[in-house]
C-alpha positions in Angstrom: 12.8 25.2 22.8 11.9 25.9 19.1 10.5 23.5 16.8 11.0 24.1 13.0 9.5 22.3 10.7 10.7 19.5 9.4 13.5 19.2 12.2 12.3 16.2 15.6 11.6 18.3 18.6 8.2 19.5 21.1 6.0 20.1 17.9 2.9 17.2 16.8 4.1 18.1 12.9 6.0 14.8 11.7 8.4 16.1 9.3 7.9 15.4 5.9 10.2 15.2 2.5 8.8 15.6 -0.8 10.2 12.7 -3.1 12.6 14.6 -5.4 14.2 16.0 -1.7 15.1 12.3 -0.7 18.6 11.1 -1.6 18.0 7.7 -2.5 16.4 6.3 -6.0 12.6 6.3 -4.7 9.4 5.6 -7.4 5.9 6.0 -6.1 3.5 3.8 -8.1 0.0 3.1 -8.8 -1.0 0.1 -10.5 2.9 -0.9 -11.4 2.9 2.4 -13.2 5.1 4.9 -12.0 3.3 7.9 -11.2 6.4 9.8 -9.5 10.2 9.6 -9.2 13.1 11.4 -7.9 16.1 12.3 -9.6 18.1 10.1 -8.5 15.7 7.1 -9.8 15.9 8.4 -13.2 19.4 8.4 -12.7 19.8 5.1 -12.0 18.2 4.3 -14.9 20.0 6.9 -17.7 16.6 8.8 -17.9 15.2 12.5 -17.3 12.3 12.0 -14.8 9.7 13.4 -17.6 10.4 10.4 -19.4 9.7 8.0 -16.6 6.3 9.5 -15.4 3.3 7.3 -16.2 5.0 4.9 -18.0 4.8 0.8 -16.9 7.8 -0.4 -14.9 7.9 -3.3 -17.4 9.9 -1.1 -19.7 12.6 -1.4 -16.4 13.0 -5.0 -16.9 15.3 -7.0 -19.5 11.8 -8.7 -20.3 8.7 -8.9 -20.2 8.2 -12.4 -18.6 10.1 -11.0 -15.7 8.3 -7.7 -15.2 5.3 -10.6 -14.8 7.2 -12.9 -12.4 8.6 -9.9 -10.2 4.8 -9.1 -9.8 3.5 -12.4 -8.9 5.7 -12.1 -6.3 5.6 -9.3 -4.8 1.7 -9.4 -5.3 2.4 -12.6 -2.5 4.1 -10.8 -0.2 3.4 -7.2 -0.3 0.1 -6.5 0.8 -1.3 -5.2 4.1 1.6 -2.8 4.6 4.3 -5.4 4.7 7.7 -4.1 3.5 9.3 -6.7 0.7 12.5 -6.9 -0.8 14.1 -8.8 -3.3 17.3 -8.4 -5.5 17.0 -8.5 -9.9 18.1 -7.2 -13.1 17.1 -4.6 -14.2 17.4 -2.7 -17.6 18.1 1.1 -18.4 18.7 3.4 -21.5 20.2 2.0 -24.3 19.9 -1.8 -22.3 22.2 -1.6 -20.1 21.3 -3.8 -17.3 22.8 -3.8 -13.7 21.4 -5.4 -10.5 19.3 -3.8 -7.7 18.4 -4.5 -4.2 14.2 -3.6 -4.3 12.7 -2.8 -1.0 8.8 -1.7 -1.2 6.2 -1.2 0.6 2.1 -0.7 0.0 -0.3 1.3 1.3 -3.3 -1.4 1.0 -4.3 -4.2 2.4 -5.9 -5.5 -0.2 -4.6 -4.3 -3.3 -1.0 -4.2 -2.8 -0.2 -2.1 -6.2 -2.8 0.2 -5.8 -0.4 2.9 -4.3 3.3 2.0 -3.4 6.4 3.2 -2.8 10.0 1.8 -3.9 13.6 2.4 -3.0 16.0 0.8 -5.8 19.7 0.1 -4.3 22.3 -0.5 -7.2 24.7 -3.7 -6.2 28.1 -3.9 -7.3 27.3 -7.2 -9.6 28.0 -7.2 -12.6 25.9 -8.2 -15.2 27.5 -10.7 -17.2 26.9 -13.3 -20.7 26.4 -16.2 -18.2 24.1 -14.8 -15.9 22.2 -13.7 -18.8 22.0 -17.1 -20.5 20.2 -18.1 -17.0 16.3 -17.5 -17.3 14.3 -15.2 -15.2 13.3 -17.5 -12.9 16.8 -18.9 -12.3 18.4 -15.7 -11.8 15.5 -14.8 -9.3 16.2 -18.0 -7.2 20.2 -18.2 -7.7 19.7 -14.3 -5.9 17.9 -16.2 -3.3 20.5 -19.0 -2.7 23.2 -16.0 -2.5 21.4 -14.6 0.3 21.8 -17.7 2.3 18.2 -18.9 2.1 17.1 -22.9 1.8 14.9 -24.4 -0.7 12.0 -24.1 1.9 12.4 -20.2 2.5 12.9 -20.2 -1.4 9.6 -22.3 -2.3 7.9 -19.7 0.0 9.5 -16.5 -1.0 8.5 -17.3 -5.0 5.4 -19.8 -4.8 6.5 -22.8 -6.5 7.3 -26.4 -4.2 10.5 -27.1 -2.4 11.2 -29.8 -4.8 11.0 -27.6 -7.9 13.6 -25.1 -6.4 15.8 -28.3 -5.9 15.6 -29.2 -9.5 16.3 -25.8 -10.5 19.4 -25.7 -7.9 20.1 -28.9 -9.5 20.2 -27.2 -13.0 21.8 -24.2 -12.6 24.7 -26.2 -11.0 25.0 -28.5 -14.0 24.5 -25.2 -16.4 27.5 -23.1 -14.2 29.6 -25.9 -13.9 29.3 -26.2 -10.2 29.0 -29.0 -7.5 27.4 -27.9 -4.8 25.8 -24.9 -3.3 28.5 -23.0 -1.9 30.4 -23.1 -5.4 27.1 -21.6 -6.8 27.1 -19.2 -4.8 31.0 -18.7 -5.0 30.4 -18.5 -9.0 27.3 -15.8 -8.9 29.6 -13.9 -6.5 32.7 -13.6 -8.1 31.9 -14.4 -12.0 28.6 -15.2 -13.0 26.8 -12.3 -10.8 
């Protein structure tokens, strides 16, 4: 039997893609600058690729303290070739903002933004006034909540104590107009997502 490349079979090649081949919204980074991107990450975003190449990523979020936050975090959780994922707004040409699933993964131990690659997954949320009002960090942690995860797993997930995440479970409640958890979640679901 044949091998070709590219194509699983009796031959020691593993087959490879080059980025702009892959079908998915895929940015190769150094440093949290992206150094490469494929069409359909440009896309996403309502840019050409030229105008995306060696540029920060913090031009991708609605703000600058969340391009910090998002980094802190995935600085946590990202390095010795773990795969990380987390879901945010983000913000394209002309501001328009939409939510994305984030999975990544680096290629160093040590450093984990000294080389690595992301997928970007657009959710059907919308992006609305409320969720906006919310801050960063609220957003980041009502995302959390939404994906069934307790105020342990949260505390871990984003550094800060277990009884800080319950104060600001506690105030995102009070700011939604909510009582409990599962109306939270109900409310970023349906309306406030």
């Amino acid at each position: 039997m044949a091998s070709h490349p590219g194509s699983f079979g009796e031959s020691d090649a593993a087959p490879r893609f080059a980025l702009a081949e892959l079908p998915v919204p895929l940015v190769f980074a150094t440093h949290r600058i992206i150094r490469d991107c494929n069409a359909a990450f440009a896309a996403l975003f309502g840019f050409e690729r030229e105008d995306l190449v060696d540029t920060s990523f913090s031009r991708l979020y609605p703000q600058l303290d969340d391009f910090v936050r998002t980094g802190e975090m995935w600085r946590a959780h990202l390095p010795g070739g773990q795969v990380y994922q987390d879901e945010r707004i983000m913000r394209g040409a002309m501001g328009r903002r939409f939510w994305a699933r984030v999975n990544g993964r680096s290629r160093h131990a040590a450093d984990p933004f000294a080389e690595a690659v992301y997928c970007f997954e657009p959710l059907n949320r919308p992006v609305t006034d409320a969720t906006l009002k919310l801050t960063g960090r609220q957003r980041q942690i009502l995302a959390l909540v939404a994906k069934g995860r307790t105020n342990a797993e949260i505390a871990g997930a984003i550094g800060l104590s277990q009884r800080t995440v319950e104060a600001h479970r506690l105030r995102l409640s009070r700011a939604v107009g909510v009582r409990n958890g599962a109306e939270l979640v109900a409310w970023f679901l349906a309306d406030g997502g």
